[in-house]
N, CA, C and O atoms as a MOPAC input file, in Angstrom:
PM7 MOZYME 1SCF
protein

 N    -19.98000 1    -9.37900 1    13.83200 1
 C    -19.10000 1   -10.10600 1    12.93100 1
 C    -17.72400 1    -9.44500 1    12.94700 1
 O    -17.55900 1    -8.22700 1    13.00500 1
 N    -16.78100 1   -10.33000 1    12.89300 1
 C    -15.57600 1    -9.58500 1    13.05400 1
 C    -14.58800 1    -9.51700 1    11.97900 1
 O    -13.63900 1   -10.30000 1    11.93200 1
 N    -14.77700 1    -8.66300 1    11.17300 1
 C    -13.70700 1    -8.77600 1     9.26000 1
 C    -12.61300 1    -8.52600 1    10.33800 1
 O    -12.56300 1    -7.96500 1    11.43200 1
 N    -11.43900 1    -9.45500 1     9.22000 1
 C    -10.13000 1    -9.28200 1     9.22200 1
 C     -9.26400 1    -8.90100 1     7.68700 1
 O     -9.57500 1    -9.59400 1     6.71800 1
 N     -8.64000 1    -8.26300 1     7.57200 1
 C     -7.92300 1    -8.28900 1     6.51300 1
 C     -7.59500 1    -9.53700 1     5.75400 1
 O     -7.28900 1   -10.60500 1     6.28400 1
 N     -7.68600 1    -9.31300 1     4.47800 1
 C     -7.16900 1   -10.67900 1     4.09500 1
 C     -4.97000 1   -10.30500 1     3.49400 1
 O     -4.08600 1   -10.67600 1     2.72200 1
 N     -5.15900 1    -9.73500 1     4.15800 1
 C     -3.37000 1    -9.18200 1     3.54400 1
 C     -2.96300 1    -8.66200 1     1.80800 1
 O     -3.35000 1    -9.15600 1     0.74900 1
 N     -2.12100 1    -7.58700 1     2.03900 1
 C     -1.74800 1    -6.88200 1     0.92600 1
 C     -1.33800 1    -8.03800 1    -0.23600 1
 O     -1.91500 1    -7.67600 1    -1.26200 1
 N     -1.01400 1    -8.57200 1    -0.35200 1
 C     -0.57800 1   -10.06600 1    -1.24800 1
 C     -1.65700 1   -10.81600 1    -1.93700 1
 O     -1.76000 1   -11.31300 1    -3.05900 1
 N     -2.28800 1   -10.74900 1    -1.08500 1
 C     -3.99600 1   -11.68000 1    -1.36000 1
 C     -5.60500 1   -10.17400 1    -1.73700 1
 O     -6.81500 1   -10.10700 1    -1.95300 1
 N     -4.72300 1    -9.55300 1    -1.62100 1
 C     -5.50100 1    -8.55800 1    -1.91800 1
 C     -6.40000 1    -8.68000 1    -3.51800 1
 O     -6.08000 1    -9.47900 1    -4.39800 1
 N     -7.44700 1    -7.79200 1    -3.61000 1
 C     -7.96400 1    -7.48500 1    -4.53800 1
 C     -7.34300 1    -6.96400 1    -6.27400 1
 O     -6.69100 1    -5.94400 1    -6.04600 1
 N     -7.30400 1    -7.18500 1    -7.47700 1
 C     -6.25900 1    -6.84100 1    -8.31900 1
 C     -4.80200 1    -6.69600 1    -7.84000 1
 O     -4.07100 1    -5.71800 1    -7.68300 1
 N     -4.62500 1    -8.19500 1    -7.64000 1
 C     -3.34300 1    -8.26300 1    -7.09600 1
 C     -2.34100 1    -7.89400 1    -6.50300 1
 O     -1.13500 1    -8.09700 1    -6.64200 1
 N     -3.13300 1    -7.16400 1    -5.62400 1
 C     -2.84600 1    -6.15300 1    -4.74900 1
 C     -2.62700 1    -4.59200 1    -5.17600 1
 O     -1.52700 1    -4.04600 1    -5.27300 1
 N     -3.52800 1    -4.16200 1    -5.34300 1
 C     -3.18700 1    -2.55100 1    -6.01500 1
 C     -4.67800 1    -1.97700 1    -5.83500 1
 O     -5.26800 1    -1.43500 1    -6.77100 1
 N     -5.35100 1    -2.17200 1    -4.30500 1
 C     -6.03700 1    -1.71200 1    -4.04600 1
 C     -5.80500 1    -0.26200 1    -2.86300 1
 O     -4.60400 1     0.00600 1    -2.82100 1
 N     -6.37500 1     0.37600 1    -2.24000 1
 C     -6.30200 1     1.48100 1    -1.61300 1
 C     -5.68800 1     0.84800 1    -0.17100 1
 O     -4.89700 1     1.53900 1     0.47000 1
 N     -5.88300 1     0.17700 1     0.07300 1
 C     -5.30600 1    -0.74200 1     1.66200 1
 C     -4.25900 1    -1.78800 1     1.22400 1
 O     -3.53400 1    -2.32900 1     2.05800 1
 N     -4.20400 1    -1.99900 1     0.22500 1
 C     -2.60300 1    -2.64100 1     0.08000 1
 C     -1.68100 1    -1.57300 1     0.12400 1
 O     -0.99900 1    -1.31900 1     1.11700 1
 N     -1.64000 1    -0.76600 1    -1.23200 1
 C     -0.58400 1     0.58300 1    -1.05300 1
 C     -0.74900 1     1.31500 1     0.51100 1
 O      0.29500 1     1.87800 1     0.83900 1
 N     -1.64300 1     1.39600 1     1.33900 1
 C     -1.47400 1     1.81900 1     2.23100 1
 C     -0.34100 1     0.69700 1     3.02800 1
 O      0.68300 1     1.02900 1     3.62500 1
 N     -0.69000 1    -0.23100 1     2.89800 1
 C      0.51300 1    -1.59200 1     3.90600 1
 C      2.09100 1    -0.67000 1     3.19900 1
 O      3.09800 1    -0.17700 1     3.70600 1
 N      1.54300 1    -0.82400 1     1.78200 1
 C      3.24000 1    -0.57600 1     1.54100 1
 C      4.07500 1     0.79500 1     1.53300 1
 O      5.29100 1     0.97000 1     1.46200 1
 N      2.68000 1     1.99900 1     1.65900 1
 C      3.23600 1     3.37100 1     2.26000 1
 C      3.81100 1     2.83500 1     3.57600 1
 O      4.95000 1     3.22100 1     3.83600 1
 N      3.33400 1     2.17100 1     4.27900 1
 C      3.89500 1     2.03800 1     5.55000 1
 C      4.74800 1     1.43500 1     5.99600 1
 O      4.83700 1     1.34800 1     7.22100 1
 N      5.62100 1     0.84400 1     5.20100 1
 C      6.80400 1     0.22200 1     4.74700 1
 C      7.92500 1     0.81600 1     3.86000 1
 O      8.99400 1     0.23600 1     3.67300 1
 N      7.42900 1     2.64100 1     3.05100 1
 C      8.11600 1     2.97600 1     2.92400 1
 C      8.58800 1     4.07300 1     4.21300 1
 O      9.72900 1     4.49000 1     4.41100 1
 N      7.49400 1     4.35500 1     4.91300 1
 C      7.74500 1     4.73000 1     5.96500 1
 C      8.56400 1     4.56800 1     7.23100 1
 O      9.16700 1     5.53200 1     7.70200 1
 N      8.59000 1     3.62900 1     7.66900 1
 C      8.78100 1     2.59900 1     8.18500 1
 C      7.40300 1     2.20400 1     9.58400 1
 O      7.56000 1     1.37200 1    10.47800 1
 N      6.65300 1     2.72500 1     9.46200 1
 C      5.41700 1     1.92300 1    10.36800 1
 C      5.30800 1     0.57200 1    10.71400 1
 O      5.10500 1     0.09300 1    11.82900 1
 N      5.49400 1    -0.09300 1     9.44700 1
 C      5.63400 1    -1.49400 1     9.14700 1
 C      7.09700 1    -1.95700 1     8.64300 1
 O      7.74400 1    -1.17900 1     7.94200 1
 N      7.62000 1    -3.21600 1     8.99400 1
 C      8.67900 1    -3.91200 1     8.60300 1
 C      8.11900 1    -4.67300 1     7.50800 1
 O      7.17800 1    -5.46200 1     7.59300 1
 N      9.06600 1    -4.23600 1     6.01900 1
 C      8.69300 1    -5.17400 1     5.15800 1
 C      8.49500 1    -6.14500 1     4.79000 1
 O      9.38500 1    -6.98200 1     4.94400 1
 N      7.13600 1    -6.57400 1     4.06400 1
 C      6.73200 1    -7.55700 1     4.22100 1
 C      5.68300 1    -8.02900 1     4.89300 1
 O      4.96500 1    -8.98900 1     4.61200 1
 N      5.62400 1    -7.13100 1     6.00500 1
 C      4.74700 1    -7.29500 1     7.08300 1
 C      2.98000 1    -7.13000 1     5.94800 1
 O      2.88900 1    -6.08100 1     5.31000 1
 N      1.97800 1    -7.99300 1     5.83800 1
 C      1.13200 1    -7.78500 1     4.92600 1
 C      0.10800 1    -7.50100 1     5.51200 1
 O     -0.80500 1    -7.17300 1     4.75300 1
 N     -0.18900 1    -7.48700 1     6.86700 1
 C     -1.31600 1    -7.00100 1     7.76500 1
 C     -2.64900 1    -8.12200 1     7.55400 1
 O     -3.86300 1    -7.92100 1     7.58700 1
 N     -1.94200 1    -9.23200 1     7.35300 1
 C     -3.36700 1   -10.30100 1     7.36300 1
 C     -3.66400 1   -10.09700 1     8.40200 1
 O     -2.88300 1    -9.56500 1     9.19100 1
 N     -5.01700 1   -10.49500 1     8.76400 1
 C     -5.69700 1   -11.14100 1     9.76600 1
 C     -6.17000 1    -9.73300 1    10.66500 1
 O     -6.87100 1    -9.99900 1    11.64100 1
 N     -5.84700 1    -8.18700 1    10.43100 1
 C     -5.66300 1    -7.21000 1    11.03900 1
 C     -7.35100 1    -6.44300 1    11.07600 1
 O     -7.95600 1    -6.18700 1    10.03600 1
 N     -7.90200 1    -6.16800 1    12.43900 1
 C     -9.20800 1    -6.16700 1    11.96700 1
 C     -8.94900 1    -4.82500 1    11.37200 1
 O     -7.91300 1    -4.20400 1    11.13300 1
 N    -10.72500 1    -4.47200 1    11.14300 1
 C    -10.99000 1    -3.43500 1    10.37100 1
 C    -10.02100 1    -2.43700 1    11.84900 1
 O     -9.00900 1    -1.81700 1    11.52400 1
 N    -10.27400 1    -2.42600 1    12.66300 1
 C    -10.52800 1    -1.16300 1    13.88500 1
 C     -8.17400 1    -1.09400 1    13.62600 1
 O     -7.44800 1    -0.15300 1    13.94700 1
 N     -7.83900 1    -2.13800 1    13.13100 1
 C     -6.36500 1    -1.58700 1    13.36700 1
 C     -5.90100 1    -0.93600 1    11.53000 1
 O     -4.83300 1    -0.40400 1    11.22400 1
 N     -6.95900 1    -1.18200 1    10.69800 1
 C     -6.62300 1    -0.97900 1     9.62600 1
 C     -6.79800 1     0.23500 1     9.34100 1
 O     -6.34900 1     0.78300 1     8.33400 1
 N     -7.43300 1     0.73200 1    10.16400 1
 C     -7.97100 1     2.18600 1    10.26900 1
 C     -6.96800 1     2.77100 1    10.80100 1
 O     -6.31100 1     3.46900 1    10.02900 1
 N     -6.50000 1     2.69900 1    12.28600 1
 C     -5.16600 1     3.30600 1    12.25200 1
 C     -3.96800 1     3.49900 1    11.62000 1
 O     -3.21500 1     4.47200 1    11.64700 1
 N     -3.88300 1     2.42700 1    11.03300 1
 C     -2.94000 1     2.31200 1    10.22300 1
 C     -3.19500 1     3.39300 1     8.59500 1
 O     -2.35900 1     3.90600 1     7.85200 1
 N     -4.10600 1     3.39200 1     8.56900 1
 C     -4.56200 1     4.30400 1     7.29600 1
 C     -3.66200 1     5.81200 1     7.77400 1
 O     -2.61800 1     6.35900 1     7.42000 1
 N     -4.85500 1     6.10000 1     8.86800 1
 C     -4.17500 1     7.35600 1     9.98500 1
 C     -2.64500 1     8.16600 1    10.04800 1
 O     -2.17500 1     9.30300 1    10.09300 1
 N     -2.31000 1     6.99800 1    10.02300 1
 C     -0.52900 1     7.09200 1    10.39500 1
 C      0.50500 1     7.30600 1     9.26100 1
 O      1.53400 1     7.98000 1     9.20100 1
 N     -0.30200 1     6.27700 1     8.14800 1
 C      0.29600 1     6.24200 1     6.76300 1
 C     -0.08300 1     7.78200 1     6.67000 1
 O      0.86300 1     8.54800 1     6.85300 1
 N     -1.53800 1     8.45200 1     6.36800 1
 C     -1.85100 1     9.50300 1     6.00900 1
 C     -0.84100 1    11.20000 1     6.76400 1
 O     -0.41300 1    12.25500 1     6.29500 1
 N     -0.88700 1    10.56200 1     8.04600 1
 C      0.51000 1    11.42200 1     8.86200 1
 C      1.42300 1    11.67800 1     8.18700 1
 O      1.82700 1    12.81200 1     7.92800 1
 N      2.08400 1    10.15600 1     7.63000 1
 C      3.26100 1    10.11000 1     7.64400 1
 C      3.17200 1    11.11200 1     6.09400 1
 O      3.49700 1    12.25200 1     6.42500 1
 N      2.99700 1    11.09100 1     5.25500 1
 C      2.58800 1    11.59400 1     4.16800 1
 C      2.61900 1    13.15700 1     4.38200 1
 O      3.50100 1    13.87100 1     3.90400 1
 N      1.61500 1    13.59800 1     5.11600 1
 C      1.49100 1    15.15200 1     5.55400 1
 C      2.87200 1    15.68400 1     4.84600 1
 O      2.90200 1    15.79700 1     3.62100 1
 N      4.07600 1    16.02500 1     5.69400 1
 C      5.27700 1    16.86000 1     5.24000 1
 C      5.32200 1    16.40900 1     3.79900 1
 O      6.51700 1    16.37000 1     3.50400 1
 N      4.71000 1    16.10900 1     2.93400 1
 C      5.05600 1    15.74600 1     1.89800 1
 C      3.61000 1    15.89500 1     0.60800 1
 O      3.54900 1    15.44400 1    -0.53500 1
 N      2.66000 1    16.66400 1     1.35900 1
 C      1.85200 1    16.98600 1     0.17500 1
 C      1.30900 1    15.99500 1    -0.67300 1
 O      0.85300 1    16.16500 1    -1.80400 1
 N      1.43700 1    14.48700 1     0.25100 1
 C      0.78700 1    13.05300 1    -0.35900 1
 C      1.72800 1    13.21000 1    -2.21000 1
 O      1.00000 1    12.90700 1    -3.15600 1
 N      2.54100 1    13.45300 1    -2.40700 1
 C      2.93800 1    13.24200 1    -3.56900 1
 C      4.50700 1    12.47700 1    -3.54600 1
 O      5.44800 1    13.06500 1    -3.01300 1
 N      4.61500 1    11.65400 1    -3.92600 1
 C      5.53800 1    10.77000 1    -4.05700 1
 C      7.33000 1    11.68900 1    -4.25500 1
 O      8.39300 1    11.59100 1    -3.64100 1
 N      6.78000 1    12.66600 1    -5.62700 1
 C      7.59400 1    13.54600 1    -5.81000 1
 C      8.72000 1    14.42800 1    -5.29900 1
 O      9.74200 1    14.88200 1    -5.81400 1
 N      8.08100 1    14.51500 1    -3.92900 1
 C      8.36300 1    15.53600 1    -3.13200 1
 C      8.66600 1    15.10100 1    -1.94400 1
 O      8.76200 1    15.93100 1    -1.04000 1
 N      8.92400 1    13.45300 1    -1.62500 1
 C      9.60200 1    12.34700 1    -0.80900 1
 C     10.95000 1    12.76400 1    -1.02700 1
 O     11.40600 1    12.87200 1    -2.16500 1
 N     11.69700 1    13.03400 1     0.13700 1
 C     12.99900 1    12.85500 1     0.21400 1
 C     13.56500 1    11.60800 1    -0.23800 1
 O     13.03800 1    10.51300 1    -0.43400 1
 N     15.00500 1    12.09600 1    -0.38900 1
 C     15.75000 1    10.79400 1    -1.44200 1
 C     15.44400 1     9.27100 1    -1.10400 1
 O     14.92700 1     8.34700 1    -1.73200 1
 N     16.02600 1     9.42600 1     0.24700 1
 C     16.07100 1     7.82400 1     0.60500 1
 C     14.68600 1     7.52900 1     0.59700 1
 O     14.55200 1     6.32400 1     0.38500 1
 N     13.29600 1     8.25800 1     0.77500 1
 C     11.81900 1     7.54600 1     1.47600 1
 C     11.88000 1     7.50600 1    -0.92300 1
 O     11.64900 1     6.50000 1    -1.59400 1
 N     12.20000 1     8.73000 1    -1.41500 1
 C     11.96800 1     8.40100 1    -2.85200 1
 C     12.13500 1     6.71600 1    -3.50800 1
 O     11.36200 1     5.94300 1    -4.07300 1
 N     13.55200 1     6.66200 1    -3.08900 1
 C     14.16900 1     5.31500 1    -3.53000 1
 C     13.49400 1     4.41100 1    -2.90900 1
 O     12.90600 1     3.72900 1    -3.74800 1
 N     13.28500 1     4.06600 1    -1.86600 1
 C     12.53800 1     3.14600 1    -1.13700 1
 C     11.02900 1     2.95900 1    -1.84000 1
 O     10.56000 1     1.86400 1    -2.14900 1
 N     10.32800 1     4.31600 1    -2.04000 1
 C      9.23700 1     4.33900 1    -2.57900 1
 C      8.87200 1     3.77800 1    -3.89700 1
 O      7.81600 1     3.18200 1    -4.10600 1
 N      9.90800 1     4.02300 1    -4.88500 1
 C      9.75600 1     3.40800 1    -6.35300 1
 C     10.12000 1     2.48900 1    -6.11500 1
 O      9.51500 1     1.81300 1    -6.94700 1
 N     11.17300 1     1.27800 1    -5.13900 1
 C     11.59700 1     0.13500 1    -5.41100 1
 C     10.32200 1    -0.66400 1    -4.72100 1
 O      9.99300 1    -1.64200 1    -5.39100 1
 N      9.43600 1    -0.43300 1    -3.37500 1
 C      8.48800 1    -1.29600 1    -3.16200 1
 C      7.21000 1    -1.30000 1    -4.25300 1
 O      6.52800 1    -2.15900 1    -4.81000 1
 N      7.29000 1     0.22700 1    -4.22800 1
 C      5.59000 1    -0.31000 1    -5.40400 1
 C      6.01300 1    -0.61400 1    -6.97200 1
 O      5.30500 1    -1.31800 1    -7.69100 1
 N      7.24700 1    -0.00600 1    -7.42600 1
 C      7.46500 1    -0.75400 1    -8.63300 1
 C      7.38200 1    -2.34900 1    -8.69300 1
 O      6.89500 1    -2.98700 1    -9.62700 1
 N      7.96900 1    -2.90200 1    -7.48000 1
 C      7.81900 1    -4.11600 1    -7.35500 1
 C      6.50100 1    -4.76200 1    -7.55100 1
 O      6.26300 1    -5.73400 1    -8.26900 1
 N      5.59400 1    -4.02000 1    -6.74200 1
 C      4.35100 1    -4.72100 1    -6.03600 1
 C      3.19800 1    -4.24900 1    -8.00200 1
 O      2.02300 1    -4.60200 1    -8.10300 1
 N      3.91800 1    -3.50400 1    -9.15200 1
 C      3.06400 1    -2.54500 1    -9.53500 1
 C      3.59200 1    -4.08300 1   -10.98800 1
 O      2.80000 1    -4.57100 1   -11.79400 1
 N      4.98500 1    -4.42800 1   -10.85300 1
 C      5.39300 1    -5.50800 1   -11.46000 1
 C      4.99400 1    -6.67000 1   -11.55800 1
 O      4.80200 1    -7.28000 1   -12.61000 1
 N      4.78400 1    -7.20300 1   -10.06400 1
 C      4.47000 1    -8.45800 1   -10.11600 1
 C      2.65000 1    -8.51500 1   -10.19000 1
 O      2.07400 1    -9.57300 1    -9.93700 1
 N      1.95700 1    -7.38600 1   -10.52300 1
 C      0.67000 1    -7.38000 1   -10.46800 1
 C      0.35500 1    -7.28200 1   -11.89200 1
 O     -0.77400 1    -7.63100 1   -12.23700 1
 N      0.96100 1    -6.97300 1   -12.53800 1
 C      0.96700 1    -6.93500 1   -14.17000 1
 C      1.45000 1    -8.37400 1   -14.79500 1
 O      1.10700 1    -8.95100 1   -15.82600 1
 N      2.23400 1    -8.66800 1   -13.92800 1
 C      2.72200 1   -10.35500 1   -14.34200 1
 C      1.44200 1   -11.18800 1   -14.10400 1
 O      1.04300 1   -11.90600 1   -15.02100 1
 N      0.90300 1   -11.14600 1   -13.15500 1
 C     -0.37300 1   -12.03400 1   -12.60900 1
 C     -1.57700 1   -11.65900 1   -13.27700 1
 O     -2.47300 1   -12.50300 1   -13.23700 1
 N     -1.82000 1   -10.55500 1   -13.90500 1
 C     -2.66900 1   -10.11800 1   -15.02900 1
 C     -3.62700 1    -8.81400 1   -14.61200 1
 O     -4.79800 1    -8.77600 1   -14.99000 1
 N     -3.35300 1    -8.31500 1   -14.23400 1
 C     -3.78900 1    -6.89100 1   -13.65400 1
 C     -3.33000 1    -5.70500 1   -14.86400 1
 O     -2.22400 1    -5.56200 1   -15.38500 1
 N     -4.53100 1    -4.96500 1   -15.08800 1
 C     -4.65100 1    -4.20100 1   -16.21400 1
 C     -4.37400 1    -2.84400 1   -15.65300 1
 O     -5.44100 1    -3.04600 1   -15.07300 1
 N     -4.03400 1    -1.78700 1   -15.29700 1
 C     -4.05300 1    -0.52400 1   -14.75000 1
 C     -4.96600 1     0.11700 1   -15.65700 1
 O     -5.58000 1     0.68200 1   -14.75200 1
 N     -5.54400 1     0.48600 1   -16.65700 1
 C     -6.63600 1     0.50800 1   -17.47500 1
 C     -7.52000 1     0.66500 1   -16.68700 1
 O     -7.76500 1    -0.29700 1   -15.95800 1
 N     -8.45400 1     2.10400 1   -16.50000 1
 C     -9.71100 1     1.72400 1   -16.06200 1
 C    -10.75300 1     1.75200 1   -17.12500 1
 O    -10.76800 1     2.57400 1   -18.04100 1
 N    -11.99000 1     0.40600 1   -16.86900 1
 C    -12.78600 1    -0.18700 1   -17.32400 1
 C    -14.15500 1     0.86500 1   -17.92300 1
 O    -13.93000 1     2.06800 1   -17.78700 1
 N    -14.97100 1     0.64300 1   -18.30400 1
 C    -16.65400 1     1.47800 1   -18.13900 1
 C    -16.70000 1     1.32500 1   -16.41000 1
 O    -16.25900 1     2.21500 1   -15.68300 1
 N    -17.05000 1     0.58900 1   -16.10500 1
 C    -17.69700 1     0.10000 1   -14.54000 1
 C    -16.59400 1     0.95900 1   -13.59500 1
 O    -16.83200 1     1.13300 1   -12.39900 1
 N    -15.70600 1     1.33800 1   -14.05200 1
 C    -14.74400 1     2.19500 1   -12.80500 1
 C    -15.08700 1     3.29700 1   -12.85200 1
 O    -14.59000 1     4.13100 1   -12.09600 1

């Protein structure tokens, strides 16, 4: 059987799952051109892409914080966005009992 992504947009809690923010680490990166939502992408390229995001991250101790200016700015303006319009559509950041 062959899964494909269903894209960061169409994603799970409106996108604010572990493979959406990965699409959009990789867009603050630049791996990906924004926007780019990785539909249709099988599992075997989503995996690299995890990879690369996780690279790209390395010099930086995976903490947002500690992103140089421009990857900083870039960084709060895509996921504030993506963290905005997921709260508009009804997404709770709240975790539940079941989480």
């Amino acid at each position: 059987m062959n899964i494909t992504y269903i894209g960061s947009e169409l994603d799970e809690n409106f996108g604010m799952t572990m493979l959406a923010r990965t699409v959009r680490d990789a867009w603050v990166f630049g791996l990906l051109p924004e926007g780019e939502t990785c539909v249709g992408h099988s599992s075997g390229q989503m995996q690299v892409l995890l990879g690369q995001v996780a690279q790209a991250w390395e010099p930086y101790g995976h903490l947002p914080s500690q992103l140089a200016p421009e990857l900083a700015e870039r960084h709060g303006r895509i996921h504030g966005a993506a963290i905005v319009a997921a709260r508009a559509r009804g997404w709770d950041p709240e975790l539940g009992d079941d989480d």
